[in-house]
N, C-alpha and C positions, 0 to 999 in steps of 0.2 A: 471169717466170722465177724458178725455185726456188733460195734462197741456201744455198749450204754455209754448216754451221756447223764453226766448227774446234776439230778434238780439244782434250779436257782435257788440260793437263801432264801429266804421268808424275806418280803420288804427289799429285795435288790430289782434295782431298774429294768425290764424287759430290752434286750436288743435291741437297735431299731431292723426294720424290716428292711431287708435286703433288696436295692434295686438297679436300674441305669446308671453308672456313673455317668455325671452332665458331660455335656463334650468338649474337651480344651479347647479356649478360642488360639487363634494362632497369631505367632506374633507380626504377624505383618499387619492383620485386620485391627490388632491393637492399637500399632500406629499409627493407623492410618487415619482410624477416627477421634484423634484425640492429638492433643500439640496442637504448633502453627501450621501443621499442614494446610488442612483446612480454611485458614485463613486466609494462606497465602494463594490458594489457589481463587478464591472469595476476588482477591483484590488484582491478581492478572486478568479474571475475567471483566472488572469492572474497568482498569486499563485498554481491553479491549473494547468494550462496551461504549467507553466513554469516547473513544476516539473516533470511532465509528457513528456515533451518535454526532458529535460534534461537526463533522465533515459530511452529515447528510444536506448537502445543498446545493445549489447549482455553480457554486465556485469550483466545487470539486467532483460532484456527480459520481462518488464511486460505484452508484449502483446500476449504472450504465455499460460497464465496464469491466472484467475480472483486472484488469493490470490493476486499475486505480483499488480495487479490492483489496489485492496482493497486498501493495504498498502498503496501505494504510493497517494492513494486519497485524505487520511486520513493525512498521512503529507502534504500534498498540503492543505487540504481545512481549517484543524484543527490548526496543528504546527505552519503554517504559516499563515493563514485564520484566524483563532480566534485571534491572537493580531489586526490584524488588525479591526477586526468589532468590539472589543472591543474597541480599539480607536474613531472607528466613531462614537460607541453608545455615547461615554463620548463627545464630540464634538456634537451629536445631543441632547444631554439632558441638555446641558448649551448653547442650542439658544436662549431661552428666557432671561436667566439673561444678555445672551450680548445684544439683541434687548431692553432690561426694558421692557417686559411685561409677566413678573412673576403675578403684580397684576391682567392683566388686562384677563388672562386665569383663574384665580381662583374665578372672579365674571363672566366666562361664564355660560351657562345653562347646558350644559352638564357635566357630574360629573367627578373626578377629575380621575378616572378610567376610563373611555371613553377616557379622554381626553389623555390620557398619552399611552394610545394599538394604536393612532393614531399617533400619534408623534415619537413613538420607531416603528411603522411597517415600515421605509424605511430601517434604520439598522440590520433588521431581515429578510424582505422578499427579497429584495436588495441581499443578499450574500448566501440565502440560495438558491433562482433562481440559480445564477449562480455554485455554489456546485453541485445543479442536473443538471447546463447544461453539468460541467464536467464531471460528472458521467454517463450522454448520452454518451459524445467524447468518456471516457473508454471505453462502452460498445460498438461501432458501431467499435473502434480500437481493440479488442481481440477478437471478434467473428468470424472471417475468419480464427484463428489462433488457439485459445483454442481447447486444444482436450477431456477434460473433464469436469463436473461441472458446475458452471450457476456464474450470479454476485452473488457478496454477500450484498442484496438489507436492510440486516439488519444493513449492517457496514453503509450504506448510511446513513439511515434513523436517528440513532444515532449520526454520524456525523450534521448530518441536523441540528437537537434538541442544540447540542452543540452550533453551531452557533447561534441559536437565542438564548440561557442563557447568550453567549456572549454578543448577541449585547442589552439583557435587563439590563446587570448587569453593564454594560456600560453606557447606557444612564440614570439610577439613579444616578451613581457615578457622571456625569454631573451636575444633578441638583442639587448637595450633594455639592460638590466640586468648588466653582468660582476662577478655576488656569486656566490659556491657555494654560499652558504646560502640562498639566494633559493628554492627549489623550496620548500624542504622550510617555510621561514618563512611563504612565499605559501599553500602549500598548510593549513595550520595556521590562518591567518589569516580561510583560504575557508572551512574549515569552522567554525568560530567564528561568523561571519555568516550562512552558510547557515541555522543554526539561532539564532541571535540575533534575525534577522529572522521569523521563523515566530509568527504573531500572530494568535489567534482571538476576539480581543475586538473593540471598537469603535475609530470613529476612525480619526486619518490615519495610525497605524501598522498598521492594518490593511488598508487601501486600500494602501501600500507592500508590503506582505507577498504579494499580488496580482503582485509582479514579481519576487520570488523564485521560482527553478527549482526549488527543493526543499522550498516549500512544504506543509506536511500536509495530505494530501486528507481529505476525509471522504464516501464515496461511497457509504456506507450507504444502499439504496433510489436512489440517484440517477447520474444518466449527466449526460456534458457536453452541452451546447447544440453547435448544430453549428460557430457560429462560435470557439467554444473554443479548439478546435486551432491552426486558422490566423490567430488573435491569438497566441498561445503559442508559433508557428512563426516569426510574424515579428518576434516581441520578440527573442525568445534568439540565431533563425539570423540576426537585422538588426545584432547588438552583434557577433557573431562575422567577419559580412561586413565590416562597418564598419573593426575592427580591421584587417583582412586588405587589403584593398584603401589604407586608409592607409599602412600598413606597404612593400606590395611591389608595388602597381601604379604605373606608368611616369606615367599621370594618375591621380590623387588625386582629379580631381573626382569619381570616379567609385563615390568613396565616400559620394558624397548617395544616392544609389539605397539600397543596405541601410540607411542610417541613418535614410532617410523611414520604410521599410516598421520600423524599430526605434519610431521615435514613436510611426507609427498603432499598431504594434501593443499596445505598452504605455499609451495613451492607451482604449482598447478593454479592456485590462483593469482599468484603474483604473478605468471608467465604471461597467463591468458589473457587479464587486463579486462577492456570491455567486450574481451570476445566471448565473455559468457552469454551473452545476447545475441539473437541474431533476428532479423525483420522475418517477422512470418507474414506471407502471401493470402492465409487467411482469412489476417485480421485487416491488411492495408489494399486488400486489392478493392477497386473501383466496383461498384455497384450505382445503378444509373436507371432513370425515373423511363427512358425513350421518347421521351418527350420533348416538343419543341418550346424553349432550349431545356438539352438533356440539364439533368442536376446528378451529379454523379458525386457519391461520397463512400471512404473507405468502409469494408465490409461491416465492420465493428458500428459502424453506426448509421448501418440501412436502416433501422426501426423508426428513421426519424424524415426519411423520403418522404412520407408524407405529409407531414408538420412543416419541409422544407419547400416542399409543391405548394402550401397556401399561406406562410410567409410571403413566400415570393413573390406572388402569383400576381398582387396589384405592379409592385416595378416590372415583371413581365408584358403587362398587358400597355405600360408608355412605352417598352421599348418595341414592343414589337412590331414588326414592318422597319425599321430604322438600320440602314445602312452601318453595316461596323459596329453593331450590339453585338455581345454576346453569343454564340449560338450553343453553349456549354459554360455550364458551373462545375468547378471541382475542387476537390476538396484535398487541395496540394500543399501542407504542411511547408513541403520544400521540395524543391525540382525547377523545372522552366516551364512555363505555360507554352500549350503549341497555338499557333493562328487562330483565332473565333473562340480560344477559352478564356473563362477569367475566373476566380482566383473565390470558393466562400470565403466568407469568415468564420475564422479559427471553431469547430463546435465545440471543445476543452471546454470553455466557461460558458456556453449558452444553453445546455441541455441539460435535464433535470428528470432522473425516473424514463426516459424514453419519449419527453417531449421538451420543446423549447420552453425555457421558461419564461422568457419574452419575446417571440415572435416579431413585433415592431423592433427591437433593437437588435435582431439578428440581419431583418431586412436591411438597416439602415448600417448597419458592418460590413458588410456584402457590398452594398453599392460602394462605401469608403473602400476596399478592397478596388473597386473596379477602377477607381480614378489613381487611386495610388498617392504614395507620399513620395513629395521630390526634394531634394536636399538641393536647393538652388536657392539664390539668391539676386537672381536676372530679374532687368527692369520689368516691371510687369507683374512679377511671380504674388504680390499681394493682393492684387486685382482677379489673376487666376484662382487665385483660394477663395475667393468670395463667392466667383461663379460657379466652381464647382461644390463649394461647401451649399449654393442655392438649390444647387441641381440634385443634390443628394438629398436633401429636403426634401425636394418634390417626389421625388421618384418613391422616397420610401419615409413619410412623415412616424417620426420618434418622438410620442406624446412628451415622454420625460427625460429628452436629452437636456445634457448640462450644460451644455454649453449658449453661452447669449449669445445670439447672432449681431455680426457687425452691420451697420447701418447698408453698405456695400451689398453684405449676404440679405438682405431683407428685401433691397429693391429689390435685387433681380429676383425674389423670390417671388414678390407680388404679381414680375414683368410674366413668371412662368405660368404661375396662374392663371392668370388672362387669355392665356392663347387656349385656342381652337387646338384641334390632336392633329390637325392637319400641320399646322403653327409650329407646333411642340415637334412634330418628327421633325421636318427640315431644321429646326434649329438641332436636336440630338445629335441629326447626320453631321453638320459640322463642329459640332464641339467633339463630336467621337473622331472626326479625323484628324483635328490638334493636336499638337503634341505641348502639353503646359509646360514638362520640364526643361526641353530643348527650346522651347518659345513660348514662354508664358505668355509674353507683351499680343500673342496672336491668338488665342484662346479668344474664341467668337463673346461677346455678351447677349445675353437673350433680345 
């Protein structure tokens, strides 16, 4: 049976009209758009940015290259990148003690693990966002340029893992710690070591150097081994877990689990040493113009054969015909030259974007490469540096080399000038059959 409802009083307020309740935001989306998060993610990105930005040039040419990429990603997002989420984490894990409501999160319903992956995810996802959004910029910057190889999507990815052990071991040390200067001290302190610890010599600060995240790569020619990654995944994300499960899990024991997989993994990189690297074939194997004389340079930097074909092409056209020239250029880092090669110069600092960025001074490296430097000091040897410091002149003239020519170097520069090409090969043939370092005093003069 249907109940009457009884009228409202005379003069009492009508209900309001029943509708949608709005929809609870949830607390992650809360965090995330509000705090340092955001900020901190703001200023990883511009540590990459800025790093990136600075080394666009032909000293360093990253965008020729995915290693040089790599590298430079890694100092941008890590070196520089990790103090800083480290700071923010330490500043996000002492908001409660500054707001006083330490108590009033510990009689929440949700446990103390929950609560605590919500609170540290703006200082982890925050910087590791912007990490891969640099790691986009690198990759959409080297692609039109790279002439070999792909990214290197596992230095990322590592990189990534670092960052959020940062930004967890940060935001404990927060709750741990009630100093206001704490972020800013810690974070100063981390970069201090970061690069304190970076060691390319021998020895057991070397094999330590091995468990630094921000370690300097050198990936010139070379890719990781495959177990690389996942020793470097479970060093960095085992110190991070470890942290985190001490800190806010209900059992604690259950911080053997990441601190095993933190040993093995650091245990694995300490063994391996530089064997995380190995020469990939490629990036370094020979690519070569067919040409007379071949110009062959490793695969990673074919894009540039033809920039190297008309560089060259004027010191080719005096040597050519000449008895003990060259009959190959290569582009040999390190090895032994065989009969009839010689040696470019180094392309590390000449190339810029996928062309030379000074063509006359690459020429003129090259030919220095062909004569070579002698550690001698035989009667003779300063007379031979004249004649060949004139002959490298001629061969490949450097508008804006630095160096003044000695009076010496200028005759015979003049003397080369003057001759006929008839002139100029017989005299080539025997200054190329000399040997200056074993006999300088015989090295022909023009």
């Amino acid at each position: 049976m249907s109940t009457l409802k009884s009228p409202a009083p005379p003069g009492a307020a009508a209900p309001p009209p029943a509708g949608p309740r709005p929809p609870r935001s949830h607390p992650l989306r809360a965090e995330l758009l509000r705090g340092i998060g955001p900020w901190a993610g703001a200023a990883v990105a511009l540590a990459v940015g800025l790093t990136l930005y600075e080394k666009a040039d032909s000293t360093t040419d990253w965008q020729s290259r995915w290693s040089a990429g790599a590298e430079l990603l890694r100092i941008g997002s890590v070196q520089f990148g990790g103090p800083i989420v480290l700071a923010a984490g330490v500043w996000q894990g002492g908001r409660e003690r500054r707001r006083g409501t330490l108590d009033l999160r510990a009689g929440a319903a949700r446990g103390p693990l929950r609560q605590t992956l919500v609170a540290v995810a703006p200082v982890v996802l925050w910087p590791v966002a912007a990490q891969l959004l640099g790691a986009l910029a690198m990759v959409l910057a080297i692609r039109p340029y790279a002439g070999a190889g792909s990214p290197y999507g596992s230095v990322v990815v590592t990189d990534a893992v670092a960052l959020m052990s940062f930004g967890v071991v940060g935001f404990v040390i927060g709750r741990l710690v009630p100093w206001r200067l704490a972020p800013p001290l810690l974070g100063i302190a981390a970069w201090v070591a970061l690069i304190g610890f970076q060691y390319n010599g021998g020895g057991g600060a070397a094999v330590l150097s091995l468990l630094n995240p921000a370690d300097q790569l050198d990936l010139y020619g070379r890719v990781p081994v495959w177990w690389s990654a996942p020793a470097a995944l479970l060093w960095t994300g085992g110190v991070g877990g470890t942290v985190l499960l001490l800190y806010a899990a209900r059992r604690r024991a259950l911080a053997l689990v990441p601190l095993a997989a933190a040993v093995l993994g650091a245990a694995v990189l300490m063994n391996t040493g530089d064997g995380l690297w190995r020469d990939s074939p490629a990036l370094t194997r020979q690519v070569c113009t067919g040409k007379d004389p071949e110009i062959c340079v490793e695969a990673q930097n074919r894009r540039l054969l033809p920039e190297l074909t008309a560089a060259l092409s004027g010191m080719h056209g005096k040597l050519r015909g000449v008895p003990g020239a060259p009959e190959r250029w290569v582009e040999l880092p390190e090895g032994v030259l065989m009969p009839g090669e010689a040696r470019l110069s180094p392309l590390g600092w000449e190339a810029f974007r996928g062309r030379l960025a000074e063509p006359e001074r690459y020429a003129y490296g090259s030919v220095t490469e062909l004569f070579g430097l002698c550690s001698t000091e035989r009667p003779g040897w300063e007379r031979a540096v004249d004649i060949t410091q004139a002959v490298s002149d001629w061969l490949a003239p450097y508008t804006h080399n630095w160096y003044e020519p000695s009076p010496g170097t200028q005759r015979h520069l003049t003397r080369l000038k003057a001759m006929t090409p008839a002139e100029s090969r017989a005299y080539l043939t025997r200054l190329l059959a000399s040997d200056r370092c074993k006999a300088p005093e015989a090295v022909p003069a023009p």
